[in-house]
N, CA, C and O atoms as a printed pandas DataFrame, in Angstrom:
     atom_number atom_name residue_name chain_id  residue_number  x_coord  y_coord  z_coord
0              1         N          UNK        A               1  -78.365   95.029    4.142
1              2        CA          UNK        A               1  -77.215   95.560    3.450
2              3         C          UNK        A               1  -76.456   94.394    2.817
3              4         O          UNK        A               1  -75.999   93.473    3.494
4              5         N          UNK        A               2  -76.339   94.476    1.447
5              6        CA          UNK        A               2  -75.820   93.340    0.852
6              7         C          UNK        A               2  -74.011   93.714    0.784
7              8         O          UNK        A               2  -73.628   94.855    0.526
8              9         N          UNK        A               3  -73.160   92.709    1.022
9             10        CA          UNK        A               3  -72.073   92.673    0.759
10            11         C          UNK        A               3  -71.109   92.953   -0.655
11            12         O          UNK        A               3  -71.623   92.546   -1.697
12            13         N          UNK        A               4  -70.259   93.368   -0.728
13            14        CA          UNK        A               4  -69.552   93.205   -2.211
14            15         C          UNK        A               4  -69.130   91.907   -3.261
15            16         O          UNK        A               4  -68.884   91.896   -4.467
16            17         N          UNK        A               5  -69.174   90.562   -1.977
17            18        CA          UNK        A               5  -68.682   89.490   -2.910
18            19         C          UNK        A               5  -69.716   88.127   -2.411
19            20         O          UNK        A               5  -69.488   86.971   -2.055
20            21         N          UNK        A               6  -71.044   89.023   -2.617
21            22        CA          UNK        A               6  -72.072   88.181   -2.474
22            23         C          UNK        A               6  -72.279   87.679   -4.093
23            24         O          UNK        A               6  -72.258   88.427   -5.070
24            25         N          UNK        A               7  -72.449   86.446   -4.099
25            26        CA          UNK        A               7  -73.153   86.057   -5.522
26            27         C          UNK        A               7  -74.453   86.128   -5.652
27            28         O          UNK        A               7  -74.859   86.053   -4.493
28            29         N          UNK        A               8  -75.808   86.277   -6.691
29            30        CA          UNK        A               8  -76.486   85.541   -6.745
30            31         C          UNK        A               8  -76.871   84.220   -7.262
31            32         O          UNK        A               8  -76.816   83.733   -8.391
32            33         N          UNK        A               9  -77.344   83.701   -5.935
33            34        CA          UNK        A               9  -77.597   82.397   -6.153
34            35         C          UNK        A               9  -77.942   81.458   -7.678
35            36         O          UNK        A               9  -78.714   81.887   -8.537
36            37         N          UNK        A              10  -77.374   80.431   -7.763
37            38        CA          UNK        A              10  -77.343   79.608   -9.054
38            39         C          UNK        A              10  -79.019   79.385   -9.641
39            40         O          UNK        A              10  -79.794   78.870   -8.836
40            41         N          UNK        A              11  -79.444   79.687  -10.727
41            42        CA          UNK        A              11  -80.293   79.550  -11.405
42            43         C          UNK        A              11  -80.752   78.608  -12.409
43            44         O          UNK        A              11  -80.740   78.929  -13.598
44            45         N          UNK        A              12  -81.217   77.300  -11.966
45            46        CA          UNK        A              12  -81.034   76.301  -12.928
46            47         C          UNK        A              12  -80.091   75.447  -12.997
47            48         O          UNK        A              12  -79.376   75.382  -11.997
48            49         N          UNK        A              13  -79.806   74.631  -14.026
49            50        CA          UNK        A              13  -78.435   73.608  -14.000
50            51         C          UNK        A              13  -77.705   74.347  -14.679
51            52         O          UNK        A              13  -78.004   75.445  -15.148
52            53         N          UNK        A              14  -76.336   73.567  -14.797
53            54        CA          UNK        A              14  -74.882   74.487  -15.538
54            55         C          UNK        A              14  -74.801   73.438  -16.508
55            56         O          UNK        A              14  -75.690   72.588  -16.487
56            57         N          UNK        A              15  -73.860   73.352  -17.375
57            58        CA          UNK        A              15  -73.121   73.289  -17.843
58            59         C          UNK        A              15  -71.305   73.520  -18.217
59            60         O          UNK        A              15  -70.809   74.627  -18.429
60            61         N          UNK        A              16  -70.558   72.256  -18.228
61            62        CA          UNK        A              16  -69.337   73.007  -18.525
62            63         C          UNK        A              16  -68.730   72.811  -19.997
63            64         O          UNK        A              16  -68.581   71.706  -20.519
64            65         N          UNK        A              17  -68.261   74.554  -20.846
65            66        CA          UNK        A              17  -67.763   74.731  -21.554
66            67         C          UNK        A              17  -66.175   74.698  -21.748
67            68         O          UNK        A              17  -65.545   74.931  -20.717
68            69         N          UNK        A              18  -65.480   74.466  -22.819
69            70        CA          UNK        A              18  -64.248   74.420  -22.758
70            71         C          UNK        A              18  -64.062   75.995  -23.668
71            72         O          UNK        A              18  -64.678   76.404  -24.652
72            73         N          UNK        A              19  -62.942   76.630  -22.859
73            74        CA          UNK        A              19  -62.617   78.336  -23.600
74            75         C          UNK        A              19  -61.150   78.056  -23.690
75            76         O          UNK        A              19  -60.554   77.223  -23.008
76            77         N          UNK        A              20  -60.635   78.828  -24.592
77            78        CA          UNK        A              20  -59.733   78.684  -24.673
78            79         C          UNK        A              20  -59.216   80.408  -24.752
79            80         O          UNK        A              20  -59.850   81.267  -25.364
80            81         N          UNK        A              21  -57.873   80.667  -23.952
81            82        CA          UNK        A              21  -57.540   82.198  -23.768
82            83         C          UNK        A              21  -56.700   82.413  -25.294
83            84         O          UNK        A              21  -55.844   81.537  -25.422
84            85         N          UNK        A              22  -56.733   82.994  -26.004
85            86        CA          UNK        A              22  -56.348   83.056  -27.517
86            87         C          UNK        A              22  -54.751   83.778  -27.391
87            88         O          UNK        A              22  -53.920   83.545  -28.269
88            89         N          UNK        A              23  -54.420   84.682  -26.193
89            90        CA          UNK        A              23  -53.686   85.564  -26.261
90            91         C          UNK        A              23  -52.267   84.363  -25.000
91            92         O          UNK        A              23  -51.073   84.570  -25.216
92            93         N          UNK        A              24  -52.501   83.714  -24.321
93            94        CA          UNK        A              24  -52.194   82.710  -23.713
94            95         C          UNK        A              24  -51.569   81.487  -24.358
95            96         O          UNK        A              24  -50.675   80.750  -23.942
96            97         N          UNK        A              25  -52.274   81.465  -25.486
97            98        CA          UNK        A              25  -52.105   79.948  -26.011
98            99         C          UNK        A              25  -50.770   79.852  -27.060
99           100         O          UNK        A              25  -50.657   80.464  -28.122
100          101         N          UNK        A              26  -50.010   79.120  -26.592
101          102        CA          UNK        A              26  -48.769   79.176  -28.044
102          103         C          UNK        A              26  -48.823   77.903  -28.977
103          104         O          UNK        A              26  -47.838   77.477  -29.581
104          105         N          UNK        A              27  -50.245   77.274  -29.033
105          106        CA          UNK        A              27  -50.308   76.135  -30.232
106          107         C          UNK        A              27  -49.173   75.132  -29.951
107          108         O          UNK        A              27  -48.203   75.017  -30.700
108          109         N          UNK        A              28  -49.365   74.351  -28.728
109          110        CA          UNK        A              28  -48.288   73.307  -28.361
110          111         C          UNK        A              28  -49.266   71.910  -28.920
111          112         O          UNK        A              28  -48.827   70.797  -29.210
112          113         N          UNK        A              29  -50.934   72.448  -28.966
113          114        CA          UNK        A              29  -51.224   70.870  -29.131
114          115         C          UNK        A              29  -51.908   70.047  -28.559
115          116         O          UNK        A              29  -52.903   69.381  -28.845
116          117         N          UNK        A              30  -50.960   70.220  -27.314
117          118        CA          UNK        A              30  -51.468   69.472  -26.184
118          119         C          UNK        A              30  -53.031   68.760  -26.416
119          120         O          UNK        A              30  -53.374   67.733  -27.002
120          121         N          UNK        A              31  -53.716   69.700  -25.747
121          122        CA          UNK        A              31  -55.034   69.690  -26.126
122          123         C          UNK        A              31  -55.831   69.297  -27.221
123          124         O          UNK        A              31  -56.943   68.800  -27.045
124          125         N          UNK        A              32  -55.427   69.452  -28.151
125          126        CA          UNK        A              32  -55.601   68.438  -29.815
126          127         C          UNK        A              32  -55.686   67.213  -29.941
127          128         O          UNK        A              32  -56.560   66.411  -30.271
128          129         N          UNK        A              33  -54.170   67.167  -29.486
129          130        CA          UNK        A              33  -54.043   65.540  -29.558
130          131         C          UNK        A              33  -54.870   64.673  -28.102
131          132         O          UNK        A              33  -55.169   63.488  -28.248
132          133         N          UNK        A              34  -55.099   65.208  -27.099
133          134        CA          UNK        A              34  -55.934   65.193  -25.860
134          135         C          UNK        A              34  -57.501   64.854  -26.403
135          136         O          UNK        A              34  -58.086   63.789  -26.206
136          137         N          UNK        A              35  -57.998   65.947  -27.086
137          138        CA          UNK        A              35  -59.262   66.337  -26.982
138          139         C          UNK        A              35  -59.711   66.000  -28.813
139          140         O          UNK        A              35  -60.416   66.933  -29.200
140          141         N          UNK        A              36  -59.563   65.337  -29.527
141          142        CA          UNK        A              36  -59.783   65.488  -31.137
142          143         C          UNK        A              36  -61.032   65.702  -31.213
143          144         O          UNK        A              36  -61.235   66.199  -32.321
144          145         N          UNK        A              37  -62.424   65.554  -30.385
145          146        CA          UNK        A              37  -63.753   65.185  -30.108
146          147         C          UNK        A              37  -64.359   66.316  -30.236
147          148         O          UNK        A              37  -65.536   66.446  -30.575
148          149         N          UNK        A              38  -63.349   67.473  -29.890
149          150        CA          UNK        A              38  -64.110   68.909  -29.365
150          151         C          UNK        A              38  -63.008   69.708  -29.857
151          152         O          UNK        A              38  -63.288   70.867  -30.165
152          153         N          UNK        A              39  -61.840   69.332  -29.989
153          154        CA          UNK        A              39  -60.789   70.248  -30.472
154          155         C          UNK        A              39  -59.871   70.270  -32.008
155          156         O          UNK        A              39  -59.297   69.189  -32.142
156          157         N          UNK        A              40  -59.746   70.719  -32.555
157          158        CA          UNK        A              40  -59.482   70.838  -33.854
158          159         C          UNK        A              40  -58.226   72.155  -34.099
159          160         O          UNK        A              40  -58.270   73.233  -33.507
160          161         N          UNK        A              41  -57.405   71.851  -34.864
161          162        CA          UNK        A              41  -56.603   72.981  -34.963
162          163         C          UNK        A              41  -56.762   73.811  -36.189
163          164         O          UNK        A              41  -57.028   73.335  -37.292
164          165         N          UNK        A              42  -56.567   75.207  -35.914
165          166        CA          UNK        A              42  -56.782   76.377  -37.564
166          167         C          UNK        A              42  -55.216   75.943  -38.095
167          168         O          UNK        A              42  -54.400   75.441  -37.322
168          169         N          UNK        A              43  -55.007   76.136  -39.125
169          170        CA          UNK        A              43  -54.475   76.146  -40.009
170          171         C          UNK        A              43  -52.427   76.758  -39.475
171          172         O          UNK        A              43  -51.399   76.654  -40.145
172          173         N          UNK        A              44  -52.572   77.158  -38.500
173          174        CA          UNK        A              44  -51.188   77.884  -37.653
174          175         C          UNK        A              44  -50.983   76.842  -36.466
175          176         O          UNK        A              44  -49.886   76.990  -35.928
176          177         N          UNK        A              45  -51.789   75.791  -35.905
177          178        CA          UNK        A              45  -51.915   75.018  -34.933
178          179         C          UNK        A              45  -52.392   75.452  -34.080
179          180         O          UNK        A              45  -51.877   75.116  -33.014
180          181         N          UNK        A              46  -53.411   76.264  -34.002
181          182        CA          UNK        A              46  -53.923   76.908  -32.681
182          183         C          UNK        A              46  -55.573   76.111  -32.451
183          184         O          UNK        A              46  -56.174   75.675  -33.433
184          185         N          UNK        A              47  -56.029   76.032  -31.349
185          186        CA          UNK        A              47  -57.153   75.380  -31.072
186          187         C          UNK        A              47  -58.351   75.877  -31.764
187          188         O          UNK        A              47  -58.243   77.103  -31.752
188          189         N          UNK        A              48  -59.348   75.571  -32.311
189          190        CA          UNK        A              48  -60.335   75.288  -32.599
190          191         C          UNK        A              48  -61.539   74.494  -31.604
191          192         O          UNK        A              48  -61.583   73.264  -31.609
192          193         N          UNK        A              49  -62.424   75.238  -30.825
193          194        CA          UNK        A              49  -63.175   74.190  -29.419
194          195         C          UNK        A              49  -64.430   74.356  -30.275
195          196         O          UNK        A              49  -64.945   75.424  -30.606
196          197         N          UNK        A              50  -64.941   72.800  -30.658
197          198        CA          UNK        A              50  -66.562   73.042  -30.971
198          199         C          UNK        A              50  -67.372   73.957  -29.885
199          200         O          UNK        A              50  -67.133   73.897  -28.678
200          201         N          UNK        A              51  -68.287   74.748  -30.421
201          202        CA          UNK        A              51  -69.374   75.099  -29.454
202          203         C          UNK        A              51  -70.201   74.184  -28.670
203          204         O          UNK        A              51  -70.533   73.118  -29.188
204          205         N          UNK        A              52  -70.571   74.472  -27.487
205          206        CA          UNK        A              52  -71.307   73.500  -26.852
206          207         C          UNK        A              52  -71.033   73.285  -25.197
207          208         O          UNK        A              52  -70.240   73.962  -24.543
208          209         N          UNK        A              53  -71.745   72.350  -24.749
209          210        CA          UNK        A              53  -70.903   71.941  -23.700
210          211         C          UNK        A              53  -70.304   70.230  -23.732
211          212         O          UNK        A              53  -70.992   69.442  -24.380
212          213         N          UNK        A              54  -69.594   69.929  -23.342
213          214        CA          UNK        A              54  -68.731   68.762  -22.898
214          215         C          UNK        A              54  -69.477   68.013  -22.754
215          216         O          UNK        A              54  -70.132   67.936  -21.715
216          217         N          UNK        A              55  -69.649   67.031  -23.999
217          218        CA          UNK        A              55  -70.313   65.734  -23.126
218          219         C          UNK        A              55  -69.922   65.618  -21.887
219          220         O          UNK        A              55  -68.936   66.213  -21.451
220          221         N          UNK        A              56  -70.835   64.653  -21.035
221          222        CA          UNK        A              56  -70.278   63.682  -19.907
222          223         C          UNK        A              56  -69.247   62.545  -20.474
223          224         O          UNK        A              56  -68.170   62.560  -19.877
224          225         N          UNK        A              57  -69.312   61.973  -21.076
225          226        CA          UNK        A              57  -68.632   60.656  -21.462
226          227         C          UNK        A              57  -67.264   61.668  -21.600
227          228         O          UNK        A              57  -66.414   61.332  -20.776
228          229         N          UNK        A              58  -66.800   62.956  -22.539
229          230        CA          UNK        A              58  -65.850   63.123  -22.569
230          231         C          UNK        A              58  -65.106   63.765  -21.612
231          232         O          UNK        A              58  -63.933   64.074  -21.821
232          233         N          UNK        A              59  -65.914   64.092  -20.144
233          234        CA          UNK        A              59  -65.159   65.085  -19.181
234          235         C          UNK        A              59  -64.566   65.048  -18.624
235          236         O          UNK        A              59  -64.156   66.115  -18.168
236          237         N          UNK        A              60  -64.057   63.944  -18.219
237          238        CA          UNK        A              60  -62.664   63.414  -17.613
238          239         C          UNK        A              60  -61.674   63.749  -18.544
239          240         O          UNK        A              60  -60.855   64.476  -17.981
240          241         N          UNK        A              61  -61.389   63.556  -19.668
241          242        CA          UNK        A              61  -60.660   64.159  -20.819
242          243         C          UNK        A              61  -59.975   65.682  -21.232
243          244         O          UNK        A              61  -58.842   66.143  -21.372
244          245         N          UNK        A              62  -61.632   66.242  -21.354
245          246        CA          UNK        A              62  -61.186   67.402  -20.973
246          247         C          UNK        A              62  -61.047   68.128  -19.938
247          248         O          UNK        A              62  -60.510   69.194  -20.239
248          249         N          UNK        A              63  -61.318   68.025  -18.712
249          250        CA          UNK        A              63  -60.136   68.195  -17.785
250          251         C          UNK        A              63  -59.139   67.975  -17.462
251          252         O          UNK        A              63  -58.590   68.753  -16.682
252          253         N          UNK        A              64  -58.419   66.723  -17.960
253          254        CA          UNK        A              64  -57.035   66.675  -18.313
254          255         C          UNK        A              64  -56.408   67.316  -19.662
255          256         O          UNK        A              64  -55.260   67.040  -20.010
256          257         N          UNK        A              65  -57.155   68.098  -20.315
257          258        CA          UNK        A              65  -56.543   68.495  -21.349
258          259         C          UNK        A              65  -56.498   70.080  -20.973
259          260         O          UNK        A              65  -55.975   70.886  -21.741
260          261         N          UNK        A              66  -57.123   70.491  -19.657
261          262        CA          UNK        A              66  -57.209   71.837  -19.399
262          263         C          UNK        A              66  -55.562   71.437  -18.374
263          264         O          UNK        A              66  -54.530   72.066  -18.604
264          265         N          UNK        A              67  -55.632   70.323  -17.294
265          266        CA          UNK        A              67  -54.367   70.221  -17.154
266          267         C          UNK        A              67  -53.238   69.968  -17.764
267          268         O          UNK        A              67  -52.124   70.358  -17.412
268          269         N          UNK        A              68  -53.436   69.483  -18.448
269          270        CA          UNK        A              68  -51.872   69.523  -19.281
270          271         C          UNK        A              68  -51.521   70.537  -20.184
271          272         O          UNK        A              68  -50.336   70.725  -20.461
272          273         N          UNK        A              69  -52.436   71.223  -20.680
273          274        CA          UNK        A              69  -51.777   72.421  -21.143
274          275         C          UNK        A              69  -50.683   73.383  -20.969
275          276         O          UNK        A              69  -50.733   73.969  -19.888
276          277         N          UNK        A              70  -49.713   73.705  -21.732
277          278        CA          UNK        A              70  -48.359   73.811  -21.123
278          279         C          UNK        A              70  -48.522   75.300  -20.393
279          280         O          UNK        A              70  -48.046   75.608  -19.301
280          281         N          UNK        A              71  -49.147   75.965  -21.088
281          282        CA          UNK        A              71  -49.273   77.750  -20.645
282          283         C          UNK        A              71  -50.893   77.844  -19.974
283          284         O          UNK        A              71  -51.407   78.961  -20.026
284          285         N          UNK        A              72  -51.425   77.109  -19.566
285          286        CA          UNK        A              72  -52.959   77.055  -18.615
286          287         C          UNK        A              72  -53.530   78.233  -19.545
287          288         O          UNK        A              72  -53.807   79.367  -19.154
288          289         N          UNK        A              73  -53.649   77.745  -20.839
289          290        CA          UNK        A              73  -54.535   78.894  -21.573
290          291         C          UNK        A              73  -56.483   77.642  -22.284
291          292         O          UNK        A              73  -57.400   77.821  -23.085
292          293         N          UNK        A              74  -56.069   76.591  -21.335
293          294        CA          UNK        A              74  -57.719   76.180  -21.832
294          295         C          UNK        A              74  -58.386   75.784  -20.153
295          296         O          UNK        A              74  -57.818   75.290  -19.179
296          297         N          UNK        A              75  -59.631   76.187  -20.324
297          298        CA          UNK        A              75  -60.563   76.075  -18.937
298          299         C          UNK        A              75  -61.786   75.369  -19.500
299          300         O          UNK        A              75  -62.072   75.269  -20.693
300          301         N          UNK        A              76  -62.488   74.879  -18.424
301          302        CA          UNK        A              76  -63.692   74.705  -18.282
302          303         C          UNK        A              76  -64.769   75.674  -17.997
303          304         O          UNK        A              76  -64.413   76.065  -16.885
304          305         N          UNK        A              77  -65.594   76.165  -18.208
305          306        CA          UNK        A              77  -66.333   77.725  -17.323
306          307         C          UNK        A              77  -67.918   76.968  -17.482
307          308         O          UNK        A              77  -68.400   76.364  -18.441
308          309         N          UNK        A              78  -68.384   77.221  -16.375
309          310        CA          UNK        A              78  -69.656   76.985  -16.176
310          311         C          UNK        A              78  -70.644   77.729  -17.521
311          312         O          UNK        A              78  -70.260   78.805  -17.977
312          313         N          UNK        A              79  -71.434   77.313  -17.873
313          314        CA          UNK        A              79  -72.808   78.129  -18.645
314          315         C          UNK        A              79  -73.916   77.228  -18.272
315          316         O          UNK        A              79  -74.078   76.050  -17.951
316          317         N          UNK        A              80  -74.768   78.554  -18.500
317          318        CA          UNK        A              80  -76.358   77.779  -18.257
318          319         C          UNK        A              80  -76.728   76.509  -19.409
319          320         O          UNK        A              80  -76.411   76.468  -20.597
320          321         N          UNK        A              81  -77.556   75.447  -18.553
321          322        CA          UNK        A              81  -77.570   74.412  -19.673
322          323         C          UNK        A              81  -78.207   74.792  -20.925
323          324         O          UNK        A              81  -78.250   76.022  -20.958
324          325         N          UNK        A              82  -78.590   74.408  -21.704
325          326        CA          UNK        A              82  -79.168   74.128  -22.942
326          327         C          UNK        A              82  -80.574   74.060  -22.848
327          328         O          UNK        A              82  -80.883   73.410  -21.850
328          329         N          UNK        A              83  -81.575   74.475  -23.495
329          330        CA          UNK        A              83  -82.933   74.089  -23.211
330          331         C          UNK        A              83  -82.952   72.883  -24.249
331          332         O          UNK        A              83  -82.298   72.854  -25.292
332          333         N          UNK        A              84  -83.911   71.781  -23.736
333          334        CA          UNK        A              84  -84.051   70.797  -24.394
334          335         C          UNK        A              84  -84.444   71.378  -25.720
335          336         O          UNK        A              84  -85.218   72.327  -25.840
336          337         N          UNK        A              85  -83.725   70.600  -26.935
337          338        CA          UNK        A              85  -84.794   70.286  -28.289
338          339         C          UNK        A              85  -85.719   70.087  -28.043
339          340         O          UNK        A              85  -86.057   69.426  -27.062
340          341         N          UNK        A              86  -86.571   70.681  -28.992
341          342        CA          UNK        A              86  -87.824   70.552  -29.140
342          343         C          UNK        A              86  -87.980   69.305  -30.302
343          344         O          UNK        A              86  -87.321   69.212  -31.337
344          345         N          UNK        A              87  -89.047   68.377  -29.823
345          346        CA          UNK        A              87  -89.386   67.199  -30.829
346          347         C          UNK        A              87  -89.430   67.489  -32.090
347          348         O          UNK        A              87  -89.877   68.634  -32.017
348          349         N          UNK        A              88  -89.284   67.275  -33.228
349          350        CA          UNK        A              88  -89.188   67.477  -34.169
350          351         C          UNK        A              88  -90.743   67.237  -34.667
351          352         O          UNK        A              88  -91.352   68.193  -35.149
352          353         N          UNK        A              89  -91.354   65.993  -34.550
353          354        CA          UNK        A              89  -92.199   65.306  -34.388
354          355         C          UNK        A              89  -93.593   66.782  -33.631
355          356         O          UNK        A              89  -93.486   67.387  -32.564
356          357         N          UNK        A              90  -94.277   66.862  -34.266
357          358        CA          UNK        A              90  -94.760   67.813  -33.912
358          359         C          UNK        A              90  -96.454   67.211  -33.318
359          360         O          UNK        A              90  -96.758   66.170  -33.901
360          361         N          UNK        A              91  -97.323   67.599  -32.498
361          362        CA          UNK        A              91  -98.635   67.385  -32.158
362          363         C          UNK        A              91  -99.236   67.994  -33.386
363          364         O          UNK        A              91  -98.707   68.989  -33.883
364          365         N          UNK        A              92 -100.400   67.411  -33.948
365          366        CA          UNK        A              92 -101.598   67.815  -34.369
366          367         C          UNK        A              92 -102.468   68.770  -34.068
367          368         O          UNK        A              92 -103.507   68.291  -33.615
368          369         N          UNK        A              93 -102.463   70.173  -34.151
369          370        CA          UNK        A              93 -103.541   70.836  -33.276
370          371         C          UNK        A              93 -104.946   70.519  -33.271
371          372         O          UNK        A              93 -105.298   70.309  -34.432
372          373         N          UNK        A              94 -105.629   70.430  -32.686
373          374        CA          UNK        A              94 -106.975   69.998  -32.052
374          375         C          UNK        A              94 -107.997   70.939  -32.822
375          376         O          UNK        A              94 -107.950   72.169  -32.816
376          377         N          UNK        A              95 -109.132   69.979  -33.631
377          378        CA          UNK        A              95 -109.805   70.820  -34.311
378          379         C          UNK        A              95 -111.099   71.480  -33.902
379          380         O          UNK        A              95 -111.651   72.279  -34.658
């Protein structure tokens, strides 16, 4: 008998994404001037988050830019990683 607040178990590696809650956010910035790497503002000052996940080099960063946010409207959220690129560089098929 399985429980109600059983998970299933993690599948693979994660990744962390930066989201931002749209209805939360009052365009203070914060995070802009924090994050320029991944964050960008529309045209009203509201965030703009490239797609993707967070470099490493920048994740210390943006976790302080999820903390300092004045109204806690940007997170980190796990996603499944990325499958590697494929080489561009292609094999020869075998004749």
């Amino acid at each position: 008998m399985t429980q109600g607040h059983d998970r299933p178990a993690a599948t693979g590696p994660r990744e962390l994404a930066l989201r931002v809650n749209p209805i939360a956010c009052e365009a203070h910035g914060v995070c802009i001037g924090l994050l320029p790497e991944l964050i960008a503002a529309d045209p009203w000052g509201y965030p703009i988050i490239r797609p993707g996940p967070v470099p490493l080099r920048l994740l210390s960063l943006a976790r302080r830019a999820v903390t300092d946010c004045p109204t806690l409207a940007l997170r980190l959220a796990e996603q499944p990683a990325s499958p590697p690129r494929p080489d561009r560089r292609r094999a020869r098929p075998e004749r």
